[in-house]
C-alpha positions as CSV (number, residue, x, y, z in Angstrom):
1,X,-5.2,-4.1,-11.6
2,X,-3.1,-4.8,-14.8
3,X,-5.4,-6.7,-16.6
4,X,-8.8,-5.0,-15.4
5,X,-9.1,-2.5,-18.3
6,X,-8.8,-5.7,-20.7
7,X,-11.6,-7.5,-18.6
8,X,-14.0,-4.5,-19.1
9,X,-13.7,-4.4,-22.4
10,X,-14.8,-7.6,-22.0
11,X,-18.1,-6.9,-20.5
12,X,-18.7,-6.2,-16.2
13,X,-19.4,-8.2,-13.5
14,X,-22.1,-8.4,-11.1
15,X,-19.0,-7.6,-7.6
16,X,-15.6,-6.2,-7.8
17,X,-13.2,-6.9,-4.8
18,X,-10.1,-3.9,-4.4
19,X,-7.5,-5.1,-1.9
20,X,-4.1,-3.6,-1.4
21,X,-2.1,-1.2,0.4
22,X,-2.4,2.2,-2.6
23,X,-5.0,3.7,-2.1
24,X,-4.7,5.4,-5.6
25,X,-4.8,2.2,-7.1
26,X,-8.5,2.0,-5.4
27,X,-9.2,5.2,-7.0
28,X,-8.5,4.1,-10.7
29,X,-9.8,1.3,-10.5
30,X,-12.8,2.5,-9.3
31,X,-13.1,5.0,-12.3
32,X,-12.6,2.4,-15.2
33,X,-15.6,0.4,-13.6
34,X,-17.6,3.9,-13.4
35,X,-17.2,5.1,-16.8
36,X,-17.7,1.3,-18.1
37,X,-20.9,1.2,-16.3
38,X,-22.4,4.7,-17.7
39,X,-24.7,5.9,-14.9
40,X,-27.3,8.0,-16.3
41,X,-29.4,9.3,-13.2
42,X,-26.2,9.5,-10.4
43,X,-28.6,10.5,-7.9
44,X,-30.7,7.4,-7.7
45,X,-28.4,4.8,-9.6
46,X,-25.2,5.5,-8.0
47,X,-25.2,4.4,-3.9
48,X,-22.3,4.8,-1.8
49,X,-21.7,3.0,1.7
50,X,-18.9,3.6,4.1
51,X,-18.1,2.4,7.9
52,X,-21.1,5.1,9.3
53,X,-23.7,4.3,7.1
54,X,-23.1,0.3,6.1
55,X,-25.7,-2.4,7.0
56,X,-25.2,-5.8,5.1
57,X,-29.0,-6.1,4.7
58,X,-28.7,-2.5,3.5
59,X,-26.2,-3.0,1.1
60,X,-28.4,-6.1,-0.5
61,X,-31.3,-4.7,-0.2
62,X,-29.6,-1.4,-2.5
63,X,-28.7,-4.2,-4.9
64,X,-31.8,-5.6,-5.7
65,X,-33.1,-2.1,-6.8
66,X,-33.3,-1.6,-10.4
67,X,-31.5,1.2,-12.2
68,X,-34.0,4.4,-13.1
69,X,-32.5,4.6,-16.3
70,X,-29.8,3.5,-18.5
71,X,-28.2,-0.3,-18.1
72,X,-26.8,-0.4,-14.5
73,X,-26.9,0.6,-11.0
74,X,-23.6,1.0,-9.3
75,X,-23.0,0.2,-5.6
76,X,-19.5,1.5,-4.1
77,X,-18.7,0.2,-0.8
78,X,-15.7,1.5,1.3
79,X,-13.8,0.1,3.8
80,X,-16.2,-1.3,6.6
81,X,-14.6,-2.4,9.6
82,X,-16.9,-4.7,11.0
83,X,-18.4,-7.6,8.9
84,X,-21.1,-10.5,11.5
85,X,-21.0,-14.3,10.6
86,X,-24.8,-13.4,9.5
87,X,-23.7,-10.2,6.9
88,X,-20.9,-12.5,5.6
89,X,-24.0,-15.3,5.4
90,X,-26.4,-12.4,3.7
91,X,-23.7,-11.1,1.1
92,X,-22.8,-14.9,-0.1
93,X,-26.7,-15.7,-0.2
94,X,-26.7,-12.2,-2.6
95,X,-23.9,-13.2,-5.0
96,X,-25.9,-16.6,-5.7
97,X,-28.4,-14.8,-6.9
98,X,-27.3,-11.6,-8.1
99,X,-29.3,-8.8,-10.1
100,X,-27.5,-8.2,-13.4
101,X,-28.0,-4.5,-13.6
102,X,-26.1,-4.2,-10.2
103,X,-22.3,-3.3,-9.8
104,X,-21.1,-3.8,-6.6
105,X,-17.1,-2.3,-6.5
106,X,-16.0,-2.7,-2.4
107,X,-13.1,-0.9,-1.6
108,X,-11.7,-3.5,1.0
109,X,-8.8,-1.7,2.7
110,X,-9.1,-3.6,5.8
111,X,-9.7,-7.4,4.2
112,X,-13.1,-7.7,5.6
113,X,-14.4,-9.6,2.7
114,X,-11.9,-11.9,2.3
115,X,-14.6,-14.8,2.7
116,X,-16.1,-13.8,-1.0
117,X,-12.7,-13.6,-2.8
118,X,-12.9,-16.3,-4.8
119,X,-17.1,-15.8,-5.5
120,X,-16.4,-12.2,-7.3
121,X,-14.0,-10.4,-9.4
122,X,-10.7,-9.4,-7.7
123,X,-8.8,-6.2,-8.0
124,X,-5.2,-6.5,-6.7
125,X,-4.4,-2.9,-5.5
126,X,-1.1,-3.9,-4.0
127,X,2.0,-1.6,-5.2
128,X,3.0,-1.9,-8.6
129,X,6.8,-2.8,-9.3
130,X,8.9,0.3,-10.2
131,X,9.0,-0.4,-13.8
132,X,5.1,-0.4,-14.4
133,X,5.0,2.4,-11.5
134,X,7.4,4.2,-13.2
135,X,5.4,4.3,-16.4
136,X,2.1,5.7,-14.6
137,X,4.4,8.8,-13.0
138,X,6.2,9.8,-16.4
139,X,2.3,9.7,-17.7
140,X,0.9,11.5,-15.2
141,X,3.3,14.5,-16.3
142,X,3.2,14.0,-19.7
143,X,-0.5,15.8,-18.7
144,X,1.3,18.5,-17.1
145,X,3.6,18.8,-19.8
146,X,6.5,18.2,-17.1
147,X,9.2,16.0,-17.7
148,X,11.4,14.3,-14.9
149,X,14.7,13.2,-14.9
150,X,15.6,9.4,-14.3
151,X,17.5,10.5,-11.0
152,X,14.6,12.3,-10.1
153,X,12.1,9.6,-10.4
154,X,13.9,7.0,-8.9
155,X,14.3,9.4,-5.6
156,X,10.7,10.0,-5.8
157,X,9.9,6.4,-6.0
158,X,12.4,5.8,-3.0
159,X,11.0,8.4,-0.8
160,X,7.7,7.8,-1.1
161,X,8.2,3.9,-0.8
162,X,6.6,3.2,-4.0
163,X,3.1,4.3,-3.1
164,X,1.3,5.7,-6.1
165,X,-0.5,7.3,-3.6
166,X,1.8,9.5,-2.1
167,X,3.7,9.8,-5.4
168,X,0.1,11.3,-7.0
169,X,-0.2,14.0,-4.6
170,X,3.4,14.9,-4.8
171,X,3.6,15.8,-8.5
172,X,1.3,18.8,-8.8
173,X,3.6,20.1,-6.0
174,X,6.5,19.4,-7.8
175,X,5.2,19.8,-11.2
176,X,4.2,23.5,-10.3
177,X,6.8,24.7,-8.5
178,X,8.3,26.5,-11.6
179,X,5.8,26.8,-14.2
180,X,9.1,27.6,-16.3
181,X,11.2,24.7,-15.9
182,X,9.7,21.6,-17.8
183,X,12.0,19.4,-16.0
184,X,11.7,18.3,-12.5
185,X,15.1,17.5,-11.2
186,X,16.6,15.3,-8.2
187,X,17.7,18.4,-6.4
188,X,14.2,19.9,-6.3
189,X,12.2,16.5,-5.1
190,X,15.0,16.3,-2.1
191,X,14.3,19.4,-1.2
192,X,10.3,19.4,-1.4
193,X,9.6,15.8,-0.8
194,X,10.0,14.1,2.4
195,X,11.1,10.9,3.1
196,X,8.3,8.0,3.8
197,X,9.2,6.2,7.2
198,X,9.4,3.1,5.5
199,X,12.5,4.2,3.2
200,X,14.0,5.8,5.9
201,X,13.8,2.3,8.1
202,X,15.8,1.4,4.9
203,X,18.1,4.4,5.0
204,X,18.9,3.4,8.7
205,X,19.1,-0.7,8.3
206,X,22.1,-0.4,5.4
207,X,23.6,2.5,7.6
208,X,23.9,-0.1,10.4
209,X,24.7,-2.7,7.8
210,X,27.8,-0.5,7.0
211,X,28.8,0.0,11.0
212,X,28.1,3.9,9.9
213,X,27.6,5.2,13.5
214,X,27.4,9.0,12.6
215,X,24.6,8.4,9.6
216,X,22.8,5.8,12.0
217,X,22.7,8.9,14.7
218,X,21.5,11.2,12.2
219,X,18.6,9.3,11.5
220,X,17.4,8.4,14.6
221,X,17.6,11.9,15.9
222,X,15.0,12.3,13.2
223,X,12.9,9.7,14.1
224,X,12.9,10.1,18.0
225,X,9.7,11.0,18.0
226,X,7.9,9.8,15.0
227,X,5.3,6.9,16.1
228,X,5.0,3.0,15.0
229,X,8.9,3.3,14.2
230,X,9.9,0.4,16.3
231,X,7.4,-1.7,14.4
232,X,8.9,-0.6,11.3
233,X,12.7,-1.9,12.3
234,X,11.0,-5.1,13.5
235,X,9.2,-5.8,10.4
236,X,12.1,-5.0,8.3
237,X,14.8,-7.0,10.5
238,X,12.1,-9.9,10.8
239,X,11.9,-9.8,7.0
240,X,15.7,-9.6,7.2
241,X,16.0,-12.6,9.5
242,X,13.5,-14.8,7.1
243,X,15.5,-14.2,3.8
244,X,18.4,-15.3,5.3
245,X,17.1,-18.7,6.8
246,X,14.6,-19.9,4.1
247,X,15.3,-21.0,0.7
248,X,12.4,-19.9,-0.8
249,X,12.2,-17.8,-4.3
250,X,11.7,-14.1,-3.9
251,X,8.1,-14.1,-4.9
252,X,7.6,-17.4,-2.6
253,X,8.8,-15.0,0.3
254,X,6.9,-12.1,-0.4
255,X,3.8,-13.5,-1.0
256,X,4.5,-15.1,2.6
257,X,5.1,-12.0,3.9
258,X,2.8,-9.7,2.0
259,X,5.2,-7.8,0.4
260,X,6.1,-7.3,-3.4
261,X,8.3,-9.2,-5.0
262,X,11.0,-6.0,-5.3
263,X,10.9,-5.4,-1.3
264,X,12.2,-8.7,-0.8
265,X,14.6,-8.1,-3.5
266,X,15.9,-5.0,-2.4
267,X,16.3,-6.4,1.3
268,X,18.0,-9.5,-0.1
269,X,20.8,-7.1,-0.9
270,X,21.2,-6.0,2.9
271,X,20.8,-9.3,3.6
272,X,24.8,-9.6,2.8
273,X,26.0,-7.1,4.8
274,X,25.2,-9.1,8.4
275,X,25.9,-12.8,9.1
276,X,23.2,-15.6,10.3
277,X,23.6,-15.4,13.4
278,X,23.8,-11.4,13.6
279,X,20.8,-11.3,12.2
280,X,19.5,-14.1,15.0
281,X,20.9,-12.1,17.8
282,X,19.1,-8.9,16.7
283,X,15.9,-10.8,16.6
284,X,16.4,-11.8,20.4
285,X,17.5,-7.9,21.4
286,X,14.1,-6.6,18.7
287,X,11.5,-9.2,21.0
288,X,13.0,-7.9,24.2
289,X,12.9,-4.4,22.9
290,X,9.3,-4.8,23.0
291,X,8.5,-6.8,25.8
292,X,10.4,-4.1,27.7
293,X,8.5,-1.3,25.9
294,X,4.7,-3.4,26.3
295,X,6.1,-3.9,30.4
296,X,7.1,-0.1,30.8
297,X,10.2,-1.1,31.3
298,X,11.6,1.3,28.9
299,X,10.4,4.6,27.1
300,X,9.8,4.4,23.0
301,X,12.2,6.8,22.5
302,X,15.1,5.5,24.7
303,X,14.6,2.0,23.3
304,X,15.0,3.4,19.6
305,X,18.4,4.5,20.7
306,X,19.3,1.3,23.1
307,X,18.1,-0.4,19.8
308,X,20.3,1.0,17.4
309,X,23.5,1.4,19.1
310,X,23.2,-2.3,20.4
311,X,22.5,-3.4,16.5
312,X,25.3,-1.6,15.3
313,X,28.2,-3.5,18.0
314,X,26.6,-6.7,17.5
């Protein structure tokens, strides 16, 4: 995603993979490959395909058609759930022999297409690191003629878990709140943002890295009944458990784990605050949690607290 403006300057290509987990990212990069490609007649020369409509024969079939007008036709697929041996057999026959006044940009959410990756041009979507993410916000303002403190901006990136995504859609809120005030302030995104599950997971991992029994409580009062939570404290203890047993590099681990480089970073900082074999113990109680959860065993909502309180006297 860094580089792609650079490699359009440079001229298109024939397929453009997107994979990642911000959606915005999608979005952007979708629009640099647009304007690059200059539709004249949208209603013929630009095709879109989604999970409802999308046929591989279809989509290579739209691909052989020539533009009406001006230099290139431009294909946008997004996120298809279902790709056959034979489509993935049709698509790779297509790129082998592919018409040069066709763009094809796939929006692949789901990693369906996977099998072409390294036969087209690849668009990593995944979340920036703060710094470059950081850069995009104070941007994005800079349109708005808003301004945002640095307090501010780092709560915003915390509660929104560094998803551009979320972060998008919570600046015009923010930014027109008080047509007035240029500046956006830390008091005014905690009190009109709210808190991604994922950064609160966080919130409630160091609060039980601390032993802080009354903060731990007051999170998961607030997350009794939010879904998928369980999954969330697995995959944050499991990532917990790996850091602290493998002597890999940061960016060795989260490519491992699919996570960027800063997560791992960030967690590597908890990691300190429970030993080894705390950390092996809660891996044990966190695959019994969810045998006894899969078994009926226990209800979501009580094992969140029998969860908890056991992590935090272990």
């Amino acid at each position: 995603m860094k580089t792609l403006k650079t490699r359009l300057k440079n001229g298109l290509e024939n397929c453009y993979l997107l994979e990642g987990e911000d959606y915005y990212l999608y979005d952007r990069a979708f629009a640099m490959i647009k304007k690059t490609c200059n539709i004249a007649v949208p209603d013929f020369d630009f095709v879109k395909f989604d999970d409802e409509n999308f046929s591989m024969q279809a989509l290579v079939d739209s691909a052989e058609v020539l533009p009406l007008a001006g230099q290139y036709r431009l294909i946008v697929v997004k996120n298809v759930s279902k790709i056959s041996e034979n489509d993935k057999k049709l698509f790779l026959d297509y790129l082998k022999k592919t018409v040069p006044s066709t763009v094809i940009v796939i929006y692949d959410y789901l990693n369906k297409f996977d099998f072409a990756k390294d036969k087209v041009a690849f668009v990593d979507c995944r979340r920036f690191d703060k710094k470059l993410g950081s850069a995009v916000v104070v941007n994005e303002l800079s349109k708005l003629n808003k301004q945002i403190s640095a307090e501010a901006l780092d709560t915003l990136w915390d509660y929104c878990n560094g998803y551009l995504t979320r972060i998008n859609n919570e600046l015009y809120k923010l930014a027109y709140y008080d047509l007035n005030d240029p500046l956006i302030t830390k008091k005014l995104v905690e009190s009109m943002v709210k808190k991604d599950n994922e950064f609160v997971v966080y919130e409630l991992t160091d609060s039980l890295s601390r032993r802080d029994g009354d903060k731990v409580l007051q999170i998961v009062d607030k997350l009794a009944k939010e879904q998928g939570i369980i999954g969330l404290i697995t995959n944050h203890f499991r990532r917990l458990f790996f850091i602290s047993t493998s002597d890999m590099s940061d960016k060795q681990l989260a490519s491992l784990l699919g996570v960027k480089e800063f997560a791992i970073s960030k967690q590597r900082q908890q990691v300190k605050n429970f030993s080894r074999m705390q950390l092996k113990k809660i891996y044990t109680l966190l695959e019994k949690v969810d045998y006894d959860i899969k078994s009926g065993a226990m209800l979501q909502e009580n094992a969140l607290y029998y969860l908890v309180l056991s992590i935090l006297y272990i």
